[in-house]
N, C-alpha and C positions, 0 to 999 in steps of 0.2 A: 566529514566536516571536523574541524582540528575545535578541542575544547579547550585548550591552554588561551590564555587572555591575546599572549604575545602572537602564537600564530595565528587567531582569528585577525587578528590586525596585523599580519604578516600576508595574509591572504587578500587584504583588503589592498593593500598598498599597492600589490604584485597586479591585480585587475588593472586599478588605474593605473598603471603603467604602461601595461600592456595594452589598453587601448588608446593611450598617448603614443608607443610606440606605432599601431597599425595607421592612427591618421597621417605621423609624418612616413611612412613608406607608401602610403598610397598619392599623398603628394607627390610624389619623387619618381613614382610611378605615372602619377596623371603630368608631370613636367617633363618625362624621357617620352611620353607619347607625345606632348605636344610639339616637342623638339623634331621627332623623327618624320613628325606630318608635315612640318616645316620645309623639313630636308626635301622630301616625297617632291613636296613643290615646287623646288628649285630658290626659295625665299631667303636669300641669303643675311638679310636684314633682323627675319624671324629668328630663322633659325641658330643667328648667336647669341639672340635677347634669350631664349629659352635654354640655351645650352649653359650661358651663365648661370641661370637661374637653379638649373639641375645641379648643377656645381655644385653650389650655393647651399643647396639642400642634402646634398649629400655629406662638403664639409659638415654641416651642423648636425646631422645623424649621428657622425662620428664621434663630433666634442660631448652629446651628449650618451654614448653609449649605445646606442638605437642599432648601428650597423657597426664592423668589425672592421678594421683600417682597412685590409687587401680586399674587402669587398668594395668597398666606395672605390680603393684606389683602379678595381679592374672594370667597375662600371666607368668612371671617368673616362680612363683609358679608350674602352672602346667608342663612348661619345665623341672622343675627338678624333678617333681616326674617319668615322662616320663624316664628320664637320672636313676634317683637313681634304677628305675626296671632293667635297663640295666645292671647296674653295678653289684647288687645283683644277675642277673642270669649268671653273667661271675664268679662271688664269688663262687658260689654256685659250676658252673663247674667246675674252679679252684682246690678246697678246696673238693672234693669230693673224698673222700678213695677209691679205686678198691676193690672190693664185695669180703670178702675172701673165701678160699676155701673151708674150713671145719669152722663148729663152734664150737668153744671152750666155755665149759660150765665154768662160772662166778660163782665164791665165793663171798654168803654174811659177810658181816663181824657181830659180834654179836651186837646185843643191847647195849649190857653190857658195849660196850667202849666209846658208847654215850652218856649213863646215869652216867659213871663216870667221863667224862669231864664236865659233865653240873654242878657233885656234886664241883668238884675244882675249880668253878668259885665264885668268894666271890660277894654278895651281895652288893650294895650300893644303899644306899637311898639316895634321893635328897630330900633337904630341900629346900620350897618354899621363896626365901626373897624378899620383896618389899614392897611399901609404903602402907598403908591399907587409903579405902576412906574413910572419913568421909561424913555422911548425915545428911543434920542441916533438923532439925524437921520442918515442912511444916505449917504453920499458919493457923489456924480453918477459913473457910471463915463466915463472920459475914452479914447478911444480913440487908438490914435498912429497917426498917419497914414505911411505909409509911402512 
């Protein structure tokens, strides 16, 4: 136990801190579980209201010290790659045609209208402009003889 004035009240300050800090990480903690049991469910609606919210609480860890910039920034990171799967497999189900019934056979179209559009595109060159360097000649080294 420290007897100087200054760190008895050095000690004192450093407690509440540190258990100002332990509330907001368990926040942030209890917001990345809410978020992922979100995901779990397929909640698309939940699960961005909670992913905000983790953000949210991580920016603010950071302004005040609490967590390290590359640590919030690689939590983040992994939330949203978590979030972006979600999204792309609601796309995908979304965005997905009904299998049809019969297949209808596809007409290629000929060569010939691709090699005539390539011939009626005109040609242009580019001219290179800019300042050219100069190199001033390097001086013979001359040694002294001794």
């Amino acid at each position: 136990m420290p007897q100087i004035k200054s760190s008895i009240k050095r000690v004192k300050t450093s407690e509440k801190s540190h258990l100002r800090n332990i509330s907001c990480k368990s926040k942030i903690k209890s917001s990345t579980k809410k978020f992922i049991l979100a995901l779990s469910e397929n909640n698309q609606e939940e699960s961005i209201k909670y992913f905000k919210d983790t953000v949210s609480l991580l920016d603010k860890s950071v302004s005040k010290g609490i967590l390290p910039k590359n640590t919030a920034s690689r939590q983040k990171s992994n939330l949203t790659k978590k979030l972006n799967t979600l999204m792309k497999s609601e796309q995908i189900k979304e965005s997905a045609p009904p299998a049809p019934k019969e297949v209808l056979e596809t007409q290629e179209k000929p060569v010939v209208e691709k090699a005539a559009k390539a011939a009626k595109k005109p040609v242009v060159s580019k001219k290179k402009t800019g300042t050219i360097k100069t190199v001033k000649a390097k001086k013979p080294v001359v040694k002294k003889a001794k």
